[in-house]
N, C-alpha and C positions, 0 to 999 in steps of 0.2 A: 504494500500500500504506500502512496506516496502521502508526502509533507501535505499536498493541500486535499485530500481527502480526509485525513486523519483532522485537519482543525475544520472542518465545512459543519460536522457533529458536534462541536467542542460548545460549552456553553460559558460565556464569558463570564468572569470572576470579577466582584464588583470592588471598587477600589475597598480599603479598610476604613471605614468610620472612625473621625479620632474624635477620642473620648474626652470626656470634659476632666480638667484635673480637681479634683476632690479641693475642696476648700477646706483650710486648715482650722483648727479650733482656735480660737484667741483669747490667751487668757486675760482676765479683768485689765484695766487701764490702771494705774498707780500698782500693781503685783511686782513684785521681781521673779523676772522671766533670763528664759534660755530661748532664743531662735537660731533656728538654723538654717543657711539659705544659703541658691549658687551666688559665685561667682562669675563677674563676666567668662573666665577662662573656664569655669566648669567645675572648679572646684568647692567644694563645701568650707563652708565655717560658721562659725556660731559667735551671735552675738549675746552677753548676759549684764544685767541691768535692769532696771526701771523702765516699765513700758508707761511712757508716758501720751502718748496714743495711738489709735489705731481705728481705717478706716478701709473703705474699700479699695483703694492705692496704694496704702502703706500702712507701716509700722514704724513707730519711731521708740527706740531703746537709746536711754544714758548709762552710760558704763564706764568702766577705767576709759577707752579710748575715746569717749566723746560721746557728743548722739551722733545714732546711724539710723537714719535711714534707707526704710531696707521696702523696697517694692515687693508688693504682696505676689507677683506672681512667682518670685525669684524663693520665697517662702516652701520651706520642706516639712519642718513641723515647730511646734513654739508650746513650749509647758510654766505654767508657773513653777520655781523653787522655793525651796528656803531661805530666811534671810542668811546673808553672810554672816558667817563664825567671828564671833568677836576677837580680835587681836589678841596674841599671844601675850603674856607681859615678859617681859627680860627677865633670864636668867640672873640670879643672886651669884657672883663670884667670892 
């Protein structure tokens, strides 16, 4: 049997449907949070800090490095934590 008999019966395969990506949970506004989201290059990191708000665009976290603003699509997942552990006091010498 040739090439063009074999695709005459063939019944065309319909492109794949892309799926919506799942909308992340967001924890309360004033919580301290952990998000984690790409970057341009594709890689992961997390931002943790003070959500100080959050909308359908973005996320805004204050943390050691500043605020970040971080676009909600670039968003992987986002939890509230615990407060940070109070500082150590200095060893007695």
């Amino acid at each position: 049997m040739d090439e063009a008999a074999e695709g005459a019966g063939a019944v065309p395969v319909p492109p794949p449907v892309p799926q919506p990506v799942p909308q992340v949970h967001t924890p309360p506004v004033g919580s301290r949070v952990v998000v984690r989201y790409l970057l341009p290059t594709g890689q992961a990191t997390d931002a943790l800090g003070m959500l100080r708000s959050a909308d359908d665009a973005e996320l805004v976290v204050d943390g050691k490095r500043g605020i970040e603003r971080i676009a909600r699509g670039t968003v992987i997942a986002a939890k509230q934590v615990p407060p940070a552990p109070e500082p150590r006091r200095p060893r007695a010498t």
